[in-house]
C-alpha positions in Angstrom: -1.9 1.6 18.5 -0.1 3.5 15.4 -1.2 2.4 12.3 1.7 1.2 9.8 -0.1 3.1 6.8 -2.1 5.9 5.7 -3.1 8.0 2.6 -3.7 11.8 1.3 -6.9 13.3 0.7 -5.8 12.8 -3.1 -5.1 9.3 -2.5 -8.4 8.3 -0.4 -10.4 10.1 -3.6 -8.9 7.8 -6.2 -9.4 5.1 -4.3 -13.1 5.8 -3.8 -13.2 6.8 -7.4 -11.3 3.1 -8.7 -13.2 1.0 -6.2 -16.7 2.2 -7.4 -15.4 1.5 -11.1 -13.4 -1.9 -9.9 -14.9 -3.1 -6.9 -12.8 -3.9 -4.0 -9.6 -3.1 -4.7 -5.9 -3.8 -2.8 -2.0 -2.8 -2.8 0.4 -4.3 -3.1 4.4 -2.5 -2.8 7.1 -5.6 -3.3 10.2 -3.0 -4.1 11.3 -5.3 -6.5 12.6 -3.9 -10.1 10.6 -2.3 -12.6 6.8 -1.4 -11.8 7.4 -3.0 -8.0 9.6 -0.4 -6.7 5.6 1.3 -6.8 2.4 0.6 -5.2 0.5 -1.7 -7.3 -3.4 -1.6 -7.2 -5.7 -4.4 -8.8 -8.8 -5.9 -8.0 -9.1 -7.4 -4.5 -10.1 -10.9 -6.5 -6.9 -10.4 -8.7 -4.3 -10.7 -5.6 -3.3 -14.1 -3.9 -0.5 -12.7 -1.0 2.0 -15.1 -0.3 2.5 -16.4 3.4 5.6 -13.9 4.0 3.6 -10.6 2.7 3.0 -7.5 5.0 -0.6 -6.9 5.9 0.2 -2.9 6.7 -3.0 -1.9 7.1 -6.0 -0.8 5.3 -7.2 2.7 3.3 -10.8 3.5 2.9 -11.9 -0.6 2.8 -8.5 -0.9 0.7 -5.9 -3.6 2.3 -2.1 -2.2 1.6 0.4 -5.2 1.7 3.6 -5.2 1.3 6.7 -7.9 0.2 8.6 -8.8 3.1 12.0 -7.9 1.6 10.9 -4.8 1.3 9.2 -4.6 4.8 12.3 -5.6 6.2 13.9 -2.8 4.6 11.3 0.0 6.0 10.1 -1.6 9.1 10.4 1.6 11.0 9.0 4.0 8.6 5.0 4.7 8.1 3.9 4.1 5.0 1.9 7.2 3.2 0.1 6.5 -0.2 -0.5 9.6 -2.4 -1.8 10.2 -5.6 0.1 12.6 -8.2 -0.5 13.6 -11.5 0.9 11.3 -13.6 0.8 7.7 -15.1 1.4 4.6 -13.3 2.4 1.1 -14.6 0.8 -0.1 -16.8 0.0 -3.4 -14.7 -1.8 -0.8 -12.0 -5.5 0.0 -12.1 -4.9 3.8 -11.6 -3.3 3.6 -14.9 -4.9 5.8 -17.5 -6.9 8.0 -14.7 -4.0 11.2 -15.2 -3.0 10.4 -11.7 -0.5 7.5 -10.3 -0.5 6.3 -6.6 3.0 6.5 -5.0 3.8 6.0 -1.4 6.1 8.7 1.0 7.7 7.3 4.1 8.7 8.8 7.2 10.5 7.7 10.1 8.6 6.5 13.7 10.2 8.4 16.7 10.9 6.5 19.2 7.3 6.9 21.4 5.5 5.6 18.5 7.8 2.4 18.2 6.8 1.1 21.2 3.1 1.7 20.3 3.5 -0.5 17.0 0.9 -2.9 16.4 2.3 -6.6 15.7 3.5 -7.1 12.0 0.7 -9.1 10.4 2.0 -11.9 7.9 -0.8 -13.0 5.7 0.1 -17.2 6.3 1.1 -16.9 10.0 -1.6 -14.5 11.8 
């Protein structure tokens, strides 16, 4: 089965590095205006996904979901979540550690379509 999501080295180091300061942490990438148009990371405690959000997969223990508009949107592409130097939103945990987390796309070919997992909706699954 192809997974929907995966990260960087860079990425998989910050997330080590927030979830031994935070705890369990999550993502959460709506593609709304603003700071949603970015990955969002908080807390694991601090997220309640609503029934039509994206469970995509999950990063070293960290869940990645993802708003249904926008999954609609990039349905066929894998998900890749990096870390660059930089500052996130402020309503992100990674704010403040010099480094923001973004996410990258590409597009499945064709063999890896049909090897797709089933799209996990957090309230129907």
């Amino acid at each position: 089965m192809i997974e929907r999501v995966s990260a960087t080295p860079a990425a998989v180091e910050l997330i080590q590095k927030l979830t031994a300061q935070f705890g369990p942490i999550i993502f959460f990438q709506s593609g709304g205006c603003c700071e949603g148009s970015g990955p969002l990371c908080m807390p694991a405690n601090e997220f309640k996904p609503s029934p039509s959000d994206v469970r995509l997969g999950e990063i070293t223990g960290a869940t990645f979901y993802m708003g249904d508009s926008h999954f609609q949107f990039s349905e066929h592409t894998h998900t890749i979540l990096d870390a660059v130097p930089g500052s996130s939103g402020s309503f992100s945990i990674d704010c403040g550690t010099g480094l923001a987390f973004i996410t990258r796309g590409r597009l499945y070919n064709d063999e890896e379509l049909q090897q797709l997992g089933p799209v996990i909706r957090h309230g129907f699954n």
